[in-house]
C-alpha positions as CSV (number, residue, x, y, z in Angstrom):
1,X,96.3,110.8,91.8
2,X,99.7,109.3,91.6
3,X,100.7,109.9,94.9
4,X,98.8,107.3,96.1
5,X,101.4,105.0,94.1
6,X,104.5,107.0,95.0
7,X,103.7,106.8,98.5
8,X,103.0,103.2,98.7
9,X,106.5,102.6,97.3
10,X,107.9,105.0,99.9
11,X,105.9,102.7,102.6
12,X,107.6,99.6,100.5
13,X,111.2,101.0,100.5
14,X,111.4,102.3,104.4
15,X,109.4,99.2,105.6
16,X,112.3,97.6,104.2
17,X,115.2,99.6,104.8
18,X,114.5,98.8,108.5
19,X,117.7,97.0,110.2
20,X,115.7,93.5,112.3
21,X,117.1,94.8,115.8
22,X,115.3,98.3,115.2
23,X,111.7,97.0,113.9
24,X,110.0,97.5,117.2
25,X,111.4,101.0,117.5
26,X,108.8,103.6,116.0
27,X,109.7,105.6,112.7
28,X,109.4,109.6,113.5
29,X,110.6,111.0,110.1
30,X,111.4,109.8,106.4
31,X,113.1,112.9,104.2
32,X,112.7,112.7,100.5
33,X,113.7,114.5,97.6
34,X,111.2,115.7,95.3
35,X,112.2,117.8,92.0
36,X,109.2,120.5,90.7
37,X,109.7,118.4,87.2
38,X,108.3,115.2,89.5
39,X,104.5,116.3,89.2
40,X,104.2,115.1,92.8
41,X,102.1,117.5,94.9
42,X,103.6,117.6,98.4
43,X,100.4,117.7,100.4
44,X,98.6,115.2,98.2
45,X,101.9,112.5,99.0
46,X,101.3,113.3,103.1
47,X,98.2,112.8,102.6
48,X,98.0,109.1,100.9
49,X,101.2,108.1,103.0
50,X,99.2,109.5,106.4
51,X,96.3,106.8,105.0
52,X,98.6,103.8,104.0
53,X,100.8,103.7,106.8
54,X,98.2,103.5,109.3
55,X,98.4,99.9,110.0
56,X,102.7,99.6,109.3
57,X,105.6,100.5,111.7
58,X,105.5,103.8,109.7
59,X,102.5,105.0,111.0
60,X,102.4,108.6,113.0
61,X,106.1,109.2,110.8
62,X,106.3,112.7,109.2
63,X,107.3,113.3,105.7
64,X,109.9,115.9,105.3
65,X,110.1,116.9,102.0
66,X,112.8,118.9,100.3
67,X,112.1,120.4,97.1
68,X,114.7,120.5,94.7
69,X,114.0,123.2,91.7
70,X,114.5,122.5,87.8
71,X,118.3,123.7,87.4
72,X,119.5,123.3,83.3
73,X,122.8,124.0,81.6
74,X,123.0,125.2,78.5
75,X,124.9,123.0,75.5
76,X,125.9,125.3,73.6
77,X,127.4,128.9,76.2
78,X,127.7,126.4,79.3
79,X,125.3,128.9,81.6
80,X,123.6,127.4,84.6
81,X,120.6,128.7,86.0
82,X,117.1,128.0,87.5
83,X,114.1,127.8,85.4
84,X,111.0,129.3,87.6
85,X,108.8,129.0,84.2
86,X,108.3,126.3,82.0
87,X,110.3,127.9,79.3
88,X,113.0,125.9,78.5
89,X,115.4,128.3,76.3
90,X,119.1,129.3,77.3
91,X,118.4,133.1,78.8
92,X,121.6,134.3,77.7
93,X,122.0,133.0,74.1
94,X,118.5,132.1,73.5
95,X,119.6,128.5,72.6
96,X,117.0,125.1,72.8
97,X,119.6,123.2,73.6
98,X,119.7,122.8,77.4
99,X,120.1,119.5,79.7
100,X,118.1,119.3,83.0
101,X,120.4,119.1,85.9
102,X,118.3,118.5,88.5
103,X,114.3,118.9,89.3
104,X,113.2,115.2,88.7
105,X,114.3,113.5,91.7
106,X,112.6,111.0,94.0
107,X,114.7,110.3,96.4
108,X,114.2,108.6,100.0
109,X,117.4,110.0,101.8
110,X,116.5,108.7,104.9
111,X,114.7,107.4,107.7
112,X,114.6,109.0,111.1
113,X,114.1,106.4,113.8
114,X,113.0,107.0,117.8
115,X,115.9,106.6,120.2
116,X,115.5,103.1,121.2
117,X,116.5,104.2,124.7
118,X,113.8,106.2,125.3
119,X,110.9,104.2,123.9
């Protein structure tokens, strides 16, 4: 299970990301990225981020996870679509030449902190 991994880095990188004058306010919410090409199973990641941040200023934060689907271009016509099967040849001209445009994020795009003025 590699989520265990993924989420301790997520732990590592909002721990982190934490300006000083805010590291007594709590952490509510932490929004990723996370392509279908990522092999990272959404519930698994809560999961082993809702056992590893226990004891951290992240505890009790949600993960908000936005899933980002495998879009490719074609090389050779140009075409743009979304691949909702793992076949990966161009639809319209039937070419194996295609780049993956996006589907392998894993992004942290940000952390959601309390308002300190009401904690």
């Amino acid at each position: 299970m590699h989520e265990m991994g993924i989420a301790k880095q997520i732990i590592e990188i909002a721990t982190s990301s934490i300006p000083d004058d805010l590291e007594n306010i709590p952490v509510e919410k932490i929004n990723l990225k996370i392509g279908q090409m990522s092999s990272v199973v959404p519930d698994s990641l809560r999961f082993c981020f809702e056992i590893l941040s226990k004891d951290t200023p992240l505890a009790g934060a949600e993960l908000n996870i936005e899933e980002i689907p495998v879009v490719v271009r074609c090389m050779e016509c140009n075409i743009v679509w979304t691949i909702n099967k793992p076949v990966f040849v161009c639809k319209k001209c039937k070419s194996g030449s295609i780049k993956i445009i996006s589907g392998q994020e894993l992004d942290v795009v940000s952390i959601e902190v309390a308002d300190p003025d009401t904690t």
